[in-house]
C-alpha positions in Angstrom: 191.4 78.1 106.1 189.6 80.4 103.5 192.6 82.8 104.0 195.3 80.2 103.0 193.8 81.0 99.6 195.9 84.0 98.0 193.4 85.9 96.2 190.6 85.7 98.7 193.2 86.9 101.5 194.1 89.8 99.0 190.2 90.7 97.4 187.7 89.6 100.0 187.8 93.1 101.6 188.1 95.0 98.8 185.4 93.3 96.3 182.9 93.3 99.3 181.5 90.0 99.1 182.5 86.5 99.0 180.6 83.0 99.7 182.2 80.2 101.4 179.6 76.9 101.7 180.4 74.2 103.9 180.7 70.8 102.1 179.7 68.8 105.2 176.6 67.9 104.4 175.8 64.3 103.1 173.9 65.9 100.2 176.4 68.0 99.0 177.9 67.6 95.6 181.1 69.8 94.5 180.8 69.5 90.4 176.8 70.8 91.1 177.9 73.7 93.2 180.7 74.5 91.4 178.9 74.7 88.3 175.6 76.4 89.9 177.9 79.2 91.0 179.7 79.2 87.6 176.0 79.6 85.9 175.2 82.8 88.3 178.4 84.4 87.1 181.0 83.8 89.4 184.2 85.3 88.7 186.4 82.7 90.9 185.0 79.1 92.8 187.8 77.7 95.0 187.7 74.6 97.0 189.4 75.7 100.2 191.1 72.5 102.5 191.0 72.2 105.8 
């Protein structure tokens, strides 16, 4: 699925790293991720759909 998302299919490669983190878990929270990755300085967070 992570390749359904434009830019990742396009940069992944080419920036030479990316993070995908599985939101199975029953302790997961999406706003808290999101915004822990935002505080280290990510340059894009996507949710990616099955």
């Amino acid at each position: 699925p992570v390749f359904n998302v434009k830019r990742f299919a396009e940069h992944a490669s080419l920036d030479g790293f990316f993070l995908a983190i599985e939101a199975e878990d029953s302790k997961f929270d999406r706003d808290k991720t999101r915004a822990f990755l935002q505080g280290l300085g990510a340059r894009e967070v996507n949710d990616i759909e099955p």
